[in-house]
Rosetta silent file (secondary structure, phi, psi, omega in degrees, C-alpha in Angstrom):
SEQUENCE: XXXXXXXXXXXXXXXXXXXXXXXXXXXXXXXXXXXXXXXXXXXXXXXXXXXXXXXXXXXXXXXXXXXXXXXXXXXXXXXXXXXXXXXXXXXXXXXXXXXXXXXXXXXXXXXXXXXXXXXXXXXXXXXXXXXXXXXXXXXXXXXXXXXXXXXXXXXXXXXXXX
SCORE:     score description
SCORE:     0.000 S_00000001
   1 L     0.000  -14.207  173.388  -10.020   -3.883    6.949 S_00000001
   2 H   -84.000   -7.752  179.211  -11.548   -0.807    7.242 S_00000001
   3 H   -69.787  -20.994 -162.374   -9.533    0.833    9.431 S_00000001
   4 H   -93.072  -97.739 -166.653   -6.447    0.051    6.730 S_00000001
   5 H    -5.837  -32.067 -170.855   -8.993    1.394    3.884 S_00000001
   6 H  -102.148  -58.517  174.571   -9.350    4.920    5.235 S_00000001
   7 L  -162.667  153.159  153.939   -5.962    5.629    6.843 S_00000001
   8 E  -102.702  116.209  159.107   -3.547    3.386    9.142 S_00000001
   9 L   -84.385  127.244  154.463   -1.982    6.130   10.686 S_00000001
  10 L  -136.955  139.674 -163.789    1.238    5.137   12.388 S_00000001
  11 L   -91.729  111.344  174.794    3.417    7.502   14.172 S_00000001
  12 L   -90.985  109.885 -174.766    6.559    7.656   14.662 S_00000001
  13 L  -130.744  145.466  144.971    8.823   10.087   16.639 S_00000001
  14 L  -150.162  123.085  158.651   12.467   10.352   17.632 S_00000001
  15 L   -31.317   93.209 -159.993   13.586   12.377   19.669 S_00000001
  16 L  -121.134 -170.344 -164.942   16.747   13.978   18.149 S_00000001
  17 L   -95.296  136.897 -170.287   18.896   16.807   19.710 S_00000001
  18 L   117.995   -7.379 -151.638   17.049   19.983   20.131 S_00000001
  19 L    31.729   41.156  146.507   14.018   18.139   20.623 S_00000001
  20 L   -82.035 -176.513 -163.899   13.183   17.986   17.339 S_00000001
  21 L  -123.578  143.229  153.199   10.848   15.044   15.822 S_00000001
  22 L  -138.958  157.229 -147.334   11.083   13.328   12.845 S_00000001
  23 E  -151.569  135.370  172.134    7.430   11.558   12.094 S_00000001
  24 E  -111.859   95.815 -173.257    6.346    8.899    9.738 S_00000001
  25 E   -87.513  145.183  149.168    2.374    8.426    8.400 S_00000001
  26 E   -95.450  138.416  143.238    1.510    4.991    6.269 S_00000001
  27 E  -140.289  168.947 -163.791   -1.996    5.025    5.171 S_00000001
  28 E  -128.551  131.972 -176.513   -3.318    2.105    2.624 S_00000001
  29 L  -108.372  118.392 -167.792   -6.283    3.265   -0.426 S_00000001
  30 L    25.162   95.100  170.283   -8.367    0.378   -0.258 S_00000001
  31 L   -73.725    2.656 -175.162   -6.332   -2.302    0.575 S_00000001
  32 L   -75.853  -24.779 -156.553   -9.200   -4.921   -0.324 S_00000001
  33 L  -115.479   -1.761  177.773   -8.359   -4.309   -3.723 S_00000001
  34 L   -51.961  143.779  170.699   -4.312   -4.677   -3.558 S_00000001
  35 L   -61.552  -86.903 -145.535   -3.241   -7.092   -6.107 S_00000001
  36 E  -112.436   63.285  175.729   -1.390   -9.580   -3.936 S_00000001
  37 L  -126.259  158.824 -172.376   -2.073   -9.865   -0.002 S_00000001
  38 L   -65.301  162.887 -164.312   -3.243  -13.308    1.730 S_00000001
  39 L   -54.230  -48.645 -155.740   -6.710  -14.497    1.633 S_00000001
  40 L   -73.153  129.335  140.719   -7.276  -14.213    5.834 S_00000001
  41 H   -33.647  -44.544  167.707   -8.034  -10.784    6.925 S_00000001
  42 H   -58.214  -47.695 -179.935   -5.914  -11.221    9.961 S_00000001
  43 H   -70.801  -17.388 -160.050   -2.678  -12.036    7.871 S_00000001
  44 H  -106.698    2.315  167.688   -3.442   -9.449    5.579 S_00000001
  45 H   -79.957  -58.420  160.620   -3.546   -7.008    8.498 S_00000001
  46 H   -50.451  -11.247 -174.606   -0.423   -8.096   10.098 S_00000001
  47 H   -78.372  -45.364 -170.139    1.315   -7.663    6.591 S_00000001
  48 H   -55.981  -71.117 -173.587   -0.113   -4.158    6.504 S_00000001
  49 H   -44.961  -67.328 -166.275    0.903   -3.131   10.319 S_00000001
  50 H   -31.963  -62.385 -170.942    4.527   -5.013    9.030 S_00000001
  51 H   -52.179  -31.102 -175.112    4.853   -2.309    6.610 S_00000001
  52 H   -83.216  -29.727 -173.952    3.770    0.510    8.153 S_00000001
  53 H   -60.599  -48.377  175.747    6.510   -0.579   11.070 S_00000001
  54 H   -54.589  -49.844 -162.523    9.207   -0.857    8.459 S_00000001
  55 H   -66.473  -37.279 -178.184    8.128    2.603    6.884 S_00000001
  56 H   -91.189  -18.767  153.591    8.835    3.998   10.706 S_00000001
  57 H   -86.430   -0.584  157.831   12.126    2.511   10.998 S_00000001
  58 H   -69.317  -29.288 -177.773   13.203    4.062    7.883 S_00000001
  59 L   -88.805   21.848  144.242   12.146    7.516    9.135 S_00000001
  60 L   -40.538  -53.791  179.167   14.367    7.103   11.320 S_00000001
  61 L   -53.853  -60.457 -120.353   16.946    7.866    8.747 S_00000001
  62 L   -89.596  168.767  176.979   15.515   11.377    7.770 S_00000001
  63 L   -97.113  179.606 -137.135   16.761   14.405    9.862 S_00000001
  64 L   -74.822  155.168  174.911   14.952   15.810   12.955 S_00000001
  65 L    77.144   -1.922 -175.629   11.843   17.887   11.673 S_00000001
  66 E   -97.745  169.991 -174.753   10.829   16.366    8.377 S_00000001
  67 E  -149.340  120.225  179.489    7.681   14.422    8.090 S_00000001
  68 E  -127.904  139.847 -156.859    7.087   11.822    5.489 S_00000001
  69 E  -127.913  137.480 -174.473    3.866   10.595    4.602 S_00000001
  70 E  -125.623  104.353  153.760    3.200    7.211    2.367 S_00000001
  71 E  -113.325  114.537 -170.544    0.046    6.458    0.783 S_00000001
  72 E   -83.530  109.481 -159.346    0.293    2.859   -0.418 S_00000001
  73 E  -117.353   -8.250  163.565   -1.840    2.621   -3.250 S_00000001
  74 E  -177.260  124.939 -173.130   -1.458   -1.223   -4.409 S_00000001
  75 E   -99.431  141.446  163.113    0.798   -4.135   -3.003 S_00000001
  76 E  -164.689  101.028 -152.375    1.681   -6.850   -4.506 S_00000001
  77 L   -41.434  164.416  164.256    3.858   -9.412   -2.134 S_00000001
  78 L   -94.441  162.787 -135.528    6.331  -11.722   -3.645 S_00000001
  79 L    37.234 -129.457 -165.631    5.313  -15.210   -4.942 S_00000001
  80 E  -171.578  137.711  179.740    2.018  -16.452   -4.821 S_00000001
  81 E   -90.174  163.142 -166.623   -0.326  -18.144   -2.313 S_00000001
  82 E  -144.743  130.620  176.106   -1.159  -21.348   -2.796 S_00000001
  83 E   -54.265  134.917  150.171   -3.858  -23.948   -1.056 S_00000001
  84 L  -107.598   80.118  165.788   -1.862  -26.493    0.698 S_00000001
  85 L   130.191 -137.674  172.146   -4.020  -29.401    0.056 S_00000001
  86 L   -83.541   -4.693 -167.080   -7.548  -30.236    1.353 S_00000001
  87 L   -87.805  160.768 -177.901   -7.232  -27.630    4.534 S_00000001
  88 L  -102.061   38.561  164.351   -8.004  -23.936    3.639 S_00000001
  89 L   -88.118  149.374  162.887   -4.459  -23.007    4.987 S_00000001
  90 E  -138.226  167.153  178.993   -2.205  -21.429    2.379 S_00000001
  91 E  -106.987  172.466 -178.625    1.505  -20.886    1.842 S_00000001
  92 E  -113.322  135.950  167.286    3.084  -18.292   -0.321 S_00000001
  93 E   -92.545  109.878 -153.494    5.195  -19.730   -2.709 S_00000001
  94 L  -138.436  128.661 -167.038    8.012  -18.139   -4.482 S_00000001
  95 L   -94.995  -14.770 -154.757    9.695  -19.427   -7.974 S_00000001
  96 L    50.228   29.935  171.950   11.437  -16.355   -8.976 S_00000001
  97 L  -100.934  -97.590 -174.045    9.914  -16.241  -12.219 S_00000001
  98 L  -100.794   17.487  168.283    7.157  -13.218  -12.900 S_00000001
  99 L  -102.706   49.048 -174.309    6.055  -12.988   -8.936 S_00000001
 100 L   -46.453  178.627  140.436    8.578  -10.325   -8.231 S_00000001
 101 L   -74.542  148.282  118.437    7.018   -7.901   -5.148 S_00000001
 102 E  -121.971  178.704 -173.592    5.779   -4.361   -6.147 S_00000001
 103 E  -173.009  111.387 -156.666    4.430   -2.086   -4.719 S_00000001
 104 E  -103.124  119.245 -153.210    2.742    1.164   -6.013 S_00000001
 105 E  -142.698  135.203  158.193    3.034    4.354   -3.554 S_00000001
 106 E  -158.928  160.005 -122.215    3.148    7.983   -3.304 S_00000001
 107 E  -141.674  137.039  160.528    4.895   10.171   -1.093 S_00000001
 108 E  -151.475  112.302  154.573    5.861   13.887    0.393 S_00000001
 109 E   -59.333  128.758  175.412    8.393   15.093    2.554 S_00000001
 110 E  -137.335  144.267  167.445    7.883   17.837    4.431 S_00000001
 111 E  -135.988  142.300  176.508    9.691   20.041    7.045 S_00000001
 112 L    27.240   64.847  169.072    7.945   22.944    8.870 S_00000001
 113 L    65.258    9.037  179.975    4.948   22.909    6.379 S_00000001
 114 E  -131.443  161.632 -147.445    6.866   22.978    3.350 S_00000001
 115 E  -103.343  118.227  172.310    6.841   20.430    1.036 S_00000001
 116 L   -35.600 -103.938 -151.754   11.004   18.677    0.396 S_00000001
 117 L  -113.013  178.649  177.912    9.843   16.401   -2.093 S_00000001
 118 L   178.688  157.016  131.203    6.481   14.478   -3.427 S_00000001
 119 E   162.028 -125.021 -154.360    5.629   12.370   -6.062 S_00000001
 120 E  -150.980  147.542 -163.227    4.595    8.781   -7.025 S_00000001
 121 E  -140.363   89.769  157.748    6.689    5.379   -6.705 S_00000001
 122 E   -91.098  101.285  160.560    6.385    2.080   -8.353 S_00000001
 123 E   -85.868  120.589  165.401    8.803   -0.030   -6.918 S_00000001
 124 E  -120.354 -155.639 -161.069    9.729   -3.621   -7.889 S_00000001
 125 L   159.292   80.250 -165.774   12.317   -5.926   -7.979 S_00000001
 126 L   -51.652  -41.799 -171.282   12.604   -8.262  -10.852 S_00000001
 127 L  -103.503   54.383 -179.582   15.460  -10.299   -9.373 S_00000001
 128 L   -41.804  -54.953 -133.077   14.113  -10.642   -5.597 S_00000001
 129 L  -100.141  -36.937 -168.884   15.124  -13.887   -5.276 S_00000001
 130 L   -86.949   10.943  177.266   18.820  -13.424   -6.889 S_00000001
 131 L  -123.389  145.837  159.307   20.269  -10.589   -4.603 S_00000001
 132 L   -31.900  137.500  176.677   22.037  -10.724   -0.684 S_00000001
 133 L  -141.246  135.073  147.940   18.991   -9.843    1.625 S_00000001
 134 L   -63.267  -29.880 -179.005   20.040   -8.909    5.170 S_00000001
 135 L   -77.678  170.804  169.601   16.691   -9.705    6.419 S_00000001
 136 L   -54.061  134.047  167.647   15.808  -13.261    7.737 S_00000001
 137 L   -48.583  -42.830 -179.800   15.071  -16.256    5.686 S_00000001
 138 L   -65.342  -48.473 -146.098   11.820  -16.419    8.722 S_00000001
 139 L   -77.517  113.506 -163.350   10.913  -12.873    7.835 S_00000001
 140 L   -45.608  -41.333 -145.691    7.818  -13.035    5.550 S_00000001
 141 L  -113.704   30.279 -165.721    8.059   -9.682    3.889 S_00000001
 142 H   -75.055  -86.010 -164.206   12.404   -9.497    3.287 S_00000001
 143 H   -29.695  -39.684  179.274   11.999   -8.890    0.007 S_00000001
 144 H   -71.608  -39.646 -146.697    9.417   -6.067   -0.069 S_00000001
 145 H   -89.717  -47.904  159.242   11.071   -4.576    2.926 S_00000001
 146 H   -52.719  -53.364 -131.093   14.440   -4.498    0.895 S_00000001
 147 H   -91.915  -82.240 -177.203   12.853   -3.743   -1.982 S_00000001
 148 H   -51.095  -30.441  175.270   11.482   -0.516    0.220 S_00000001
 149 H   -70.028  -56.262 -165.493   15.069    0.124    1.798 S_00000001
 150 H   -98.304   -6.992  162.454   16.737    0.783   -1.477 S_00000001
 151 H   -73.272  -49.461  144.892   13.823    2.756   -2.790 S_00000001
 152 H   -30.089  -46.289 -173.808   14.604    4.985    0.517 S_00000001
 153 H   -91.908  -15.609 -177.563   18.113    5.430    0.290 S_00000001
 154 H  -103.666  -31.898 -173.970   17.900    6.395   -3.196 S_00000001
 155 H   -86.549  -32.495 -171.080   15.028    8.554   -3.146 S_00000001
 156 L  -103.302  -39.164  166.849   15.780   10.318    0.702 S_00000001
 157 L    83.260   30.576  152.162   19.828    9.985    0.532 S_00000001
 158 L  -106.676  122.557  156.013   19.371    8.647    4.096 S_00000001
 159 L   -14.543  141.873  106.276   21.847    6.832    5.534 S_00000001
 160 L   -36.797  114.297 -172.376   21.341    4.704    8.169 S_00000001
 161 L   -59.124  146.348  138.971   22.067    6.069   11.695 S_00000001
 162 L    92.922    0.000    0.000   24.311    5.224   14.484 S_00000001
């Protein structure tokens, strides 16, 4: 976990015409301390990488030369884990009552050293359970990742390419 604690950097480029870049950083501020991620260090690492992956297929969206940087300052997944039984495996469990996902963030756009945009983001998404989700029924994190999608498109006014 410490490598998440200090910075995940993950990088992103595409190649757009002109060879310009467009470039995405995640980093996580203590992620030990996130309200809601599974007990095992390994799952709560793959959740982490998931996120940062999503955050680089959204910058995708932005046009060629900006660079947007996300520091994820407290997660908190939707439902709730749960023991399942006597084994110390657990599942996450999700009722749709008050275990909506957030997730608490903040953010600056930049192109050629000057700063677009900035500021600070709490997103949630009281009715998680009660909207169309394009992602997979399998896919762990559809809600957050939606959740993160419409907080994109509203905040960046990018489209999805292609």
């Amino acid at each position: 976990m410490r490598v998440f604690s200090r910075t995940m950097l993950a990088a992103c480029a595409l190649a757009l015409s002109g060879g310009a870049w467009a470039a995405v950083s995640v980093s996580y501020t203590q992620p030990e301390k996130f309200s809601d991620l599974p007990f095992s260090i390994a799952e709560r690492e793959r959740i982490l990488k998931e996120l940062s992956a999503h955050f680089l297929i959204l910058g995708k969206r932005l046009p060629a030369g900006q660079n947007l940087n996300v520091e994820v300052r407290d997660i908190d997944l939707a439902g709730r884990e749960e023991r399942t039984g006597r084994t110390a495996d657990e599942i996450r469990v999700l009722r749709g009552g008050a275990d909506w996902p957030r997730i608490s963030l903040r953010y600056t756009l930049e192109s050629n050293g000057q700063v677009l945009d900035s500021g600070e983001a709490k997103l949630s998404d009281m009715a998680y359970m009660d909207k169309l989700n394009r992602y997979a029924s399998g896919d762990r994190l559809r809600y957050e990742k939606r959740m993160i999608d419409d907080w994109f498109a509203k905040q960046f006014k990018a489209a999805p390419r292609g």
